[in-house]
NUZA-520692 format. One record per residue (C-alpha): residue number from 1; residue in three letters; x, y, z. Coordinates in steps of 0.2 Angstrom, whole numbers, plus 2048, in hexadecimal, padded with zeros to 3 digits. Layout:
// NUZA-520692
 num residu   X   Y   Z
 NUM    Ala   X   Y   Z
...
***
This chain:
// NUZA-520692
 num residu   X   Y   Z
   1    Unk 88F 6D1 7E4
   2    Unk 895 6E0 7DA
   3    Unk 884 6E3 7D1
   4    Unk 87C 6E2 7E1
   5    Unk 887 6F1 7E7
   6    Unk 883 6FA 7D8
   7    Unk 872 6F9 7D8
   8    Unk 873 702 7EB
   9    Unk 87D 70F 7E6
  10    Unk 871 714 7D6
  11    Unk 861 716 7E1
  12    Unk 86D 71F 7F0
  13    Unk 875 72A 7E2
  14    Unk 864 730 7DD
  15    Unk 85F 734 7ED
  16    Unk 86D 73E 7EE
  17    Unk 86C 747 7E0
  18    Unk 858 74B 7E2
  19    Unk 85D 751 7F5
  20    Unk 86C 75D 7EC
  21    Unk 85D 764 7DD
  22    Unk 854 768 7ED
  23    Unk 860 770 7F8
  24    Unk 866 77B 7E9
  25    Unk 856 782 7E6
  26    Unk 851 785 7FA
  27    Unk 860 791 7F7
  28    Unk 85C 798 7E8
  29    Unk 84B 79B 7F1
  30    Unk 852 7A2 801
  31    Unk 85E 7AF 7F7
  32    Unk 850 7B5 7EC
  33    Unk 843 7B6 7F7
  34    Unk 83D 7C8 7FD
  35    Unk 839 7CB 80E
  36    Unk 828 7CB 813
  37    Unk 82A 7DE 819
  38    Unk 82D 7EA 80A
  39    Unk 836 7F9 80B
  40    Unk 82B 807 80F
  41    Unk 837 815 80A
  42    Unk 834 81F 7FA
  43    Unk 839 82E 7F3
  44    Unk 82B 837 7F2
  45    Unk 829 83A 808
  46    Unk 82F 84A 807
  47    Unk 82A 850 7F6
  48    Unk 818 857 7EE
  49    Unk 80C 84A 7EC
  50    Unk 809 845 7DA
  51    Unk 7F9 847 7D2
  52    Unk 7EB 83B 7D1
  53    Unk 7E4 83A 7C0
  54    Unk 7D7 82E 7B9
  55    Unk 7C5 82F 7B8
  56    Unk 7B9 82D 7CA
  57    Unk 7B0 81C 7CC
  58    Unk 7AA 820 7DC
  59    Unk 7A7 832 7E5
  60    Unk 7AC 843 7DE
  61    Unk 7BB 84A 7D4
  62    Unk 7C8 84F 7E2
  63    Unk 7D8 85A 7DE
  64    Unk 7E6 856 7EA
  65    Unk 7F1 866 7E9
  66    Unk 7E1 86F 7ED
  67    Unk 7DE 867 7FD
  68    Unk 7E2 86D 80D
  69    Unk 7E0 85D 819
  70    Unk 7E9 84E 81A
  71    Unk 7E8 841 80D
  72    Unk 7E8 82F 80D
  73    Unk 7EC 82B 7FA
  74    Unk 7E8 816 7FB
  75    Unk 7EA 80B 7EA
  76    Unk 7DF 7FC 7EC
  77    Unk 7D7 7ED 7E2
  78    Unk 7C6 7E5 7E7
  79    Unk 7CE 7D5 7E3
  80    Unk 7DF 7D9 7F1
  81    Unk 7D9 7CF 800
  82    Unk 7E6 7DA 80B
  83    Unk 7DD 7EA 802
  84    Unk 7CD 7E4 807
  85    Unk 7D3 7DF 819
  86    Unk 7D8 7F3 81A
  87    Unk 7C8 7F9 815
  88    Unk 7BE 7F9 824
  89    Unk 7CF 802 82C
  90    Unk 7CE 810 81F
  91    Unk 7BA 813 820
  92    Unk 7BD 814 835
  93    Unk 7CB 823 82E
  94    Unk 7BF 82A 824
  95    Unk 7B0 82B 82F
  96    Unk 7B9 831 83E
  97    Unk 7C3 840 835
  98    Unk 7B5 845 829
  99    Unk 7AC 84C 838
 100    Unk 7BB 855 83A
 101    Unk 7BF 85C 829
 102    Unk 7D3 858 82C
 103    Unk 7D5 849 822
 104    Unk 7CE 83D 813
 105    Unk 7D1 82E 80A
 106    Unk 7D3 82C 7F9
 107    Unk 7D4 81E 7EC
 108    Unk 7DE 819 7DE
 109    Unk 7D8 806 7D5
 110    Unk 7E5 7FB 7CF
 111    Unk 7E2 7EF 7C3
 112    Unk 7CE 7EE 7C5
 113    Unk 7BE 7F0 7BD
 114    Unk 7B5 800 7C2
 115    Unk 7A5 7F3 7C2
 116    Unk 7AD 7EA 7D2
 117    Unk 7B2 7FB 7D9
 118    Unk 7A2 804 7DA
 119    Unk 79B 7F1 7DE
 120    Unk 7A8 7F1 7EE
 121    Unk 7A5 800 7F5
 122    Unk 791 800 7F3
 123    Unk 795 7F0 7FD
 124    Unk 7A3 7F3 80A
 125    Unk 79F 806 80D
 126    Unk 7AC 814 80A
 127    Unk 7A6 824 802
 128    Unk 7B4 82B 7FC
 129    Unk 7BC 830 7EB
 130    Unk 7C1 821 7E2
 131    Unk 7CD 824 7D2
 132    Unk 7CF 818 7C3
 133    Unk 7E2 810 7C0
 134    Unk 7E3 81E 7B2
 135    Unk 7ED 80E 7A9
 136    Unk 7F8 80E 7B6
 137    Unk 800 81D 7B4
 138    Unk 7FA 824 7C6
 139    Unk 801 817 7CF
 140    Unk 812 817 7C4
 141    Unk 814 828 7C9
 142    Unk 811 825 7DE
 143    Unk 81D 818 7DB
 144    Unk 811 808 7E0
 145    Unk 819 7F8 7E1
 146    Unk 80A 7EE 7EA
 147    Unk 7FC 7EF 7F0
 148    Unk 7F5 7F3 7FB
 149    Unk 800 804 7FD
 150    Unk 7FD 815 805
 151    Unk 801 824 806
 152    Unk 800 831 813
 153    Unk 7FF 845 80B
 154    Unk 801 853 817
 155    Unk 7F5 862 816
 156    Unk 802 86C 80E
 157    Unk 802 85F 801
 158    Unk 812 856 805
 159    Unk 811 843 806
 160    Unk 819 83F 819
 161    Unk 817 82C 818
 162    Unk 816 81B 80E
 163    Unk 80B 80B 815
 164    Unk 80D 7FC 80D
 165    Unk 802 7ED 80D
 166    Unk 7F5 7F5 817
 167    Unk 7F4 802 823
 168    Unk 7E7 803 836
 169    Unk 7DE 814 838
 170    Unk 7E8 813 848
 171    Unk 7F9 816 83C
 172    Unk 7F1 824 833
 173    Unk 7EE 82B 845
 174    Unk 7FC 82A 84D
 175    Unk 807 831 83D
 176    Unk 7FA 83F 83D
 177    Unk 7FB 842 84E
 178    Unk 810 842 84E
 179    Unk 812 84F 83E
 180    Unk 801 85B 848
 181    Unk 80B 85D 857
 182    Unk 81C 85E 84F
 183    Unk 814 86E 844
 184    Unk 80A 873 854
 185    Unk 81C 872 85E
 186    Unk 824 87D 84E
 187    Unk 817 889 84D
 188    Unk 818 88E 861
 189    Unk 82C 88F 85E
 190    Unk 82B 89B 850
 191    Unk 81F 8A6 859
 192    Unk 827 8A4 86C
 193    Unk 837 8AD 863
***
């Protein structure tokens, strides 16, 4: 009769064990786990833009500090399935400011073939200036993390807001629309005096 009791406990003691390895490494999941939102502070709102260096695969050679309307600075890949679920958001942005004049989008690949670039955009529209990664460097100095990731540059040259993992022409808007009226709101204060 003993053996028979030890031949239940082995099987139930393995059990046991299994269900322990399992619980330990739900928790070792849960507390290394990131959030599915990610921080969308950086140090650069505030600050200059940086530069965008690299060679154009698509469009015209563009200088950001010598621009004078707002800029959406966008690091994409043709193979990001989020970056090409914002696509169509950004060409809306594009289209309805370029009549305009008071705001473009802009470009930076990351981690792509300037092949598939110029293939995507002949495909999915979007005639803006499109940089190569420049080895990374670019998005190393905007401080990209994933992508997709955007960045809002004032016309002054200042960057005024970070989007990450995708951004609607609607945001863009509405950030646009905020910062115009807040200057327009300034601008009537320090003449009114």
């Amino acid at each position: 009769m003993s053996d028979v009791a030890i031949k239940r406990t082995h099987p139930t003691r393995i059990a046991a064990i299994a269900v322990g390895a399992i619980m330990v490494l739900l928790v070792i999941l849960l507390v290394f786990a990131k959030t599915g939102e990610r921080d969308t502070t950086t140090s650069l709102i505030g600050q200059p833009a940086p530069g965008i260096r690299g060679d154009v695969v698509v469009g015209q050679r563009f200088d950001l500090g010598a621009s004078d309307r707002w800029v959406v600075v966008n690091f994409f890949a043709t193979w990001c399935a989020p970056c090409i679920a914002e696509h169509p958001q950004l060409r809306a942005f594009a289209a309805d400011h370029a009549a305009k004049g008071d705001a473009r989008v802009v470009s930076v690949v990351y981690d792509d073939k300037s092949a598939d670039v110029k293939a995507f955009f002949k495909n999915n529209g979007g005639d803006w200036s499109v940089f190569d990664s420049d080895n990374g460097r670019t998005a190393l100095d905007w401080g990209v993390a994933k992508i997709p990731e955007s960045y809002l540059v004032s016309p002054t040259g200042i960057v005024v807001q970070r989007f990450v993992s995708g951004v609607t022409r609607g945001e863009l808007d509405s950030i646009i629309s905020q910062y115009d009226a807040l200057s327009a709101a300034s601008s009537s204060r320090g003449s009114g005096s």
